[in-house]
N, C-alpha and C positions, 0 to 999 in steps of 0.2 A: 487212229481216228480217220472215220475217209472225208471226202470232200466235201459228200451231205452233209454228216455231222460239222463239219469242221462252219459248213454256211446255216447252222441252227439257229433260231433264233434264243432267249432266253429276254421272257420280258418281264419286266418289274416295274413294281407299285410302291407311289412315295404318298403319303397322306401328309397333303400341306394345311389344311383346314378339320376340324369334327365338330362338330354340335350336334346339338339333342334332332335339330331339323334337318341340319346339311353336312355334306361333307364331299370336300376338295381336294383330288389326286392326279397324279400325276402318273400316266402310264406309260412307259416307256421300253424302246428295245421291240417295240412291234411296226404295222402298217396300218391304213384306215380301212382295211378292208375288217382286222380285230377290230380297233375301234369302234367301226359303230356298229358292227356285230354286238356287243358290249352294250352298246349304246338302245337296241332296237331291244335285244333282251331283258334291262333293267326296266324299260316302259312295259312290256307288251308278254312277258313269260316269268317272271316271277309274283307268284301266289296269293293272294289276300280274302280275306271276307267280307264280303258287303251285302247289304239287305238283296232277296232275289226274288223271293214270294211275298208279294203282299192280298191278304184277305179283308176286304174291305165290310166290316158287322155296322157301320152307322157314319155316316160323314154328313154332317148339314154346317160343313162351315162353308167359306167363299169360295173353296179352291174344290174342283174335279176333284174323283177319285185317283185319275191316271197322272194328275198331277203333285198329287203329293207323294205317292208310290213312288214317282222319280225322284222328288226330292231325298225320300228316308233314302231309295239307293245310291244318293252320290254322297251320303252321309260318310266320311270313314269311319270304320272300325279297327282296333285294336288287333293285330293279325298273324299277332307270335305264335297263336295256337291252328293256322292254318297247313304248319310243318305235317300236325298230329291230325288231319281231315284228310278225307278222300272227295275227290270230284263227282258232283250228281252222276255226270254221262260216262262214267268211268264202275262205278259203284255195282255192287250185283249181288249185295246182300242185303237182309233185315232189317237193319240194326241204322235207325235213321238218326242216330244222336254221330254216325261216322261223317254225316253230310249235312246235316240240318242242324241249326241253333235259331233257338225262337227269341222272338223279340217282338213287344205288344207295344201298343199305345192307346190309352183310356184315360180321355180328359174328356170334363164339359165346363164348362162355364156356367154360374153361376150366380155370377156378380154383374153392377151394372162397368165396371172396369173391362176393358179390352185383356184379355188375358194371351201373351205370348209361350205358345207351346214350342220347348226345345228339344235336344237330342238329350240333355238332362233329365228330359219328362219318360226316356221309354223307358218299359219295365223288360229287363235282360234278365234272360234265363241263366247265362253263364258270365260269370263275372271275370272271365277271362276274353270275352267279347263281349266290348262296350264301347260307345265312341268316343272319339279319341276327346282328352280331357273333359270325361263322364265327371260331373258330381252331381250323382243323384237327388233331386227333389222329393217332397214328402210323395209327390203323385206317381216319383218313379218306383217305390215301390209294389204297388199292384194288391196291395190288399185292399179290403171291400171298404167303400166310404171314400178314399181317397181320390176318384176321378175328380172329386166335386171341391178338392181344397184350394182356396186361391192361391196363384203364386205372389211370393211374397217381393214387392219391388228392389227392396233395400236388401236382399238377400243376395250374396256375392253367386250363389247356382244359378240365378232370376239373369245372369248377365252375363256370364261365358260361354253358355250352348248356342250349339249351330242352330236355329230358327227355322221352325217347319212352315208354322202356320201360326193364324192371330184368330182367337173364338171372342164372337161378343155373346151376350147375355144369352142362355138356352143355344149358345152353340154347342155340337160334341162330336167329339171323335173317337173313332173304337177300330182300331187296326188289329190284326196279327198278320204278323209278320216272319219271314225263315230267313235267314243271314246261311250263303252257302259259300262255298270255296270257287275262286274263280280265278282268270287272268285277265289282262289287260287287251289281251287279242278279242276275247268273247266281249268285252265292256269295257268302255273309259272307267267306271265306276270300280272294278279291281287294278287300276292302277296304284303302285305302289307310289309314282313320284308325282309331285305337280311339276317337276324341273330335272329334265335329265339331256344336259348337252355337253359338246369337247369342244373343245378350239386346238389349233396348235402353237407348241410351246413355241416361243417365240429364243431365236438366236440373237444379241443384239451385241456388235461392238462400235468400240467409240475410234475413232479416229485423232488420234492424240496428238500429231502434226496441228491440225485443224481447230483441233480445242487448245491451243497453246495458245492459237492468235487473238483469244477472245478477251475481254476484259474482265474480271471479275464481277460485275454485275451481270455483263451477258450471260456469263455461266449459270449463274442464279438464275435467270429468266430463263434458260433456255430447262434446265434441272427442274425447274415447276411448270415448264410449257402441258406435259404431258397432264391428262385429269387424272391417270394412278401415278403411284409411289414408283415409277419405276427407275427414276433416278434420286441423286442427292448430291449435292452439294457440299463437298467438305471441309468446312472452313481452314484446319489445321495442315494438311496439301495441297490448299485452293484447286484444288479437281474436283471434276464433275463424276461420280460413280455410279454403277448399274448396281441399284440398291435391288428394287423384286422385279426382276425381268419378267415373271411369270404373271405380274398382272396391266401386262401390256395387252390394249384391246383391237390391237392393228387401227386404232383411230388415224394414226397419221399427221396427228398434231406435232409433234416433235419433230417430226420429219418438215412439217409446212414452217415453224420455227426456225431452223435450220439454214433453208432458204431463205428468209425473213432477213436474216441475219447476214448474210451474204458468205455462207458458208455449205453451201449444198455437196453432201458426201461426209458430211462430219457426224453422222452415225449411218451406219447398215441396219436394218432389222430384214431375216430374213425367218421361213419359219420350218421348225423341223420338222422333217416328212416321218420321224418314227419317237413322237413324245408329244403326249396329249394332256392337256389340261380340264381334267372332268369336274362339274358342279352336278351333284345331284339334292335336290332339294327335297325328303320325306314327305309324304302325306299327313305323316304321324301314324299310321298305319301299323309300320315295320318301320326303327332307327334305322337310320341311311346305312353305317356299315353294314348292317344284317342284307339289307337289298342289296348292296355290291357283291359281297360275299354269295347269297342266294344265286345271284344272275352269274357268277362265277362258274356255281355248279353246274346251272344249267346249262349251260355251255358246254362246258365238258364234258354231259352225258352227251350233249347233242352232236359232240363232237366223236365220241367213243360210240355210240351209235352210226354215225357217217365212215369210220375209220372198219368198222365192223363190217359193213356192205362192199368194200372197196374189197374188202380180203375175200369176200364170200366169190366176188368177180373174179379178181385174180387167179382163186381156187381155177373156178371152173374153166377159164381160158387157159389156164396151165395143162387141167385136166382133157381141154381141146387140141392141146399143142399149138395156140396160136400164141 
């Protein structure tokens, strides 16, 4: 092995957290230059679909045209099928079902009731793009009659969609719409996160000399100074332990505790320069692992593309003798 390899890096991923919305990791064995490379990629180059053309056939309700247009696009949609799409300005064939997914809206009111029209109300051509917790109402389906069905109040669809717009009596609305393939660089509207940041992981030791001298209530006090769990209290070895160092938020409380107490130095927190602690929170778009993983790849083409150009350089200064 030579010296380069011997200073490789080798970085690794610990998943402390997963849910349907978030998910919490830890990465480690790198610098923050990966980091927030990672970090700029999950926001801003991995893939989704969202409303992109809207055709506006009747609007007399309160709101512009250009203003609901923007609402249906920060609309998320459902974007596991964005893998299987190609990019409008990329595209250079026929076949408009590679790039385009249609999605209408036809409602009027009818009633002397304020009628609220949701992201439940559109009629989706592809049931694999839909927004995110779609239950379709009787008016999202798009057959003839149906613009004019009231919504029902007490109906559980009537109260979980995203909120376009409110029609009173002879209001109507008549959209279509194109849902295309995009990124987060061309639009906040194809981002995939509403929450994608790191901190660093935090080092933290106790000073055991120092905590000797304390009482066992201080201990306690000092064990819940912190607003997280990051210490505890153990009744059974009357010690104070570093229960989840990881959700230490450098507040600084424990540390102002500490001195409080007349004990300044009776913990370190310092933070480390090669382990990050990621929160990414889902649009619902794409489950968060799928985004990590995605911005993964990206990465590493963008990475194997940059390593590709360096060689083609090298070639040719070799081929110059310089």
């Amino acid at each position: 092995m030579t010296a380069t390899q011997g200073k490789q890096r080798v970085p690794t991923v610990e998943v402390q957290e997963l849910t349907s919305e978030m998910i919490r990791f830890v990465l480690r064995g790198t610098d923050t230059s990966l980091a927030n490379a990672l970090r700029r990629v999950i926001i801003a180059e991995v893939p989704t679909i969202a409303i992109d053309l809207v055709e506006v056939i009747e609007n007399s309700s309160c709101l512009c045209d250009e203003f609901l247009a923007h609402r249906l696009g920060l609309i998320p949609l459902i974007s596991m099928k964005a893998s299987d799409m190609e990019f409008p300005y990329e595209y250079v064939g026929d076949d408009d079902t590679k790039t385009d997914v249609s999605i209408d809206l036809r409602v009027k009111c009818v009633t002397n009731e304020t009628e609220e029209i949701t992201s439940n109300d559109l009629i989706c051509a592809d049931e694999k793009v839909v927004p995110v917790g779609y239950a379709r109402t009787t008016r999202g389906r798009g057959l003839p009659g149906d613009e004019t069905t009231p919504s029902d109040a007490n109906s559980e669809n009537s109260s979980n969609g995203i909120l376009i717009v409110k029609l009173r009596k002879n209001q109507e609305v008549h959209l279509r719409c194109v849902a295309r393939k995009g990124t987060g660089r061309d639009h906040a509207k194809w981002q995939p996160v509403a929450t994608a940041v790191y901190r660093f992981e935090p080092e933290i030791v106790i000073d055991e000399n120092l905590m000797a001298r304390l009482t066992e209530d201080e201990k306690r006090a000092f064990a819940t100074s912190s607003p997280a769990p990051v210490f505890k209290y153990n009744e059974v070895t009357k010690k104070v332990e570093i229960d989840t160092p990881e959700s230490y938020a450098y507040d600084g409380e424990c540390l102002k505790k500490a001195e409080d107490m007349g004990v300044p130095g009776l913990v370190t927190i310092t933070a480390k320069q090669d382990a990050f602690v990621f929160t990414v929170e889902s649009t619902g778009a794409i489950p968060p692992e799928d985004i990590v993983s995605r911005a993964l790849e990206v990465l590493m083409r963008k990475l194997d593309i940059t390593k590709g150009e360096l060689d083609i350089v090298r070639s040719e200064q070799e081929a110059q003798g310089v």
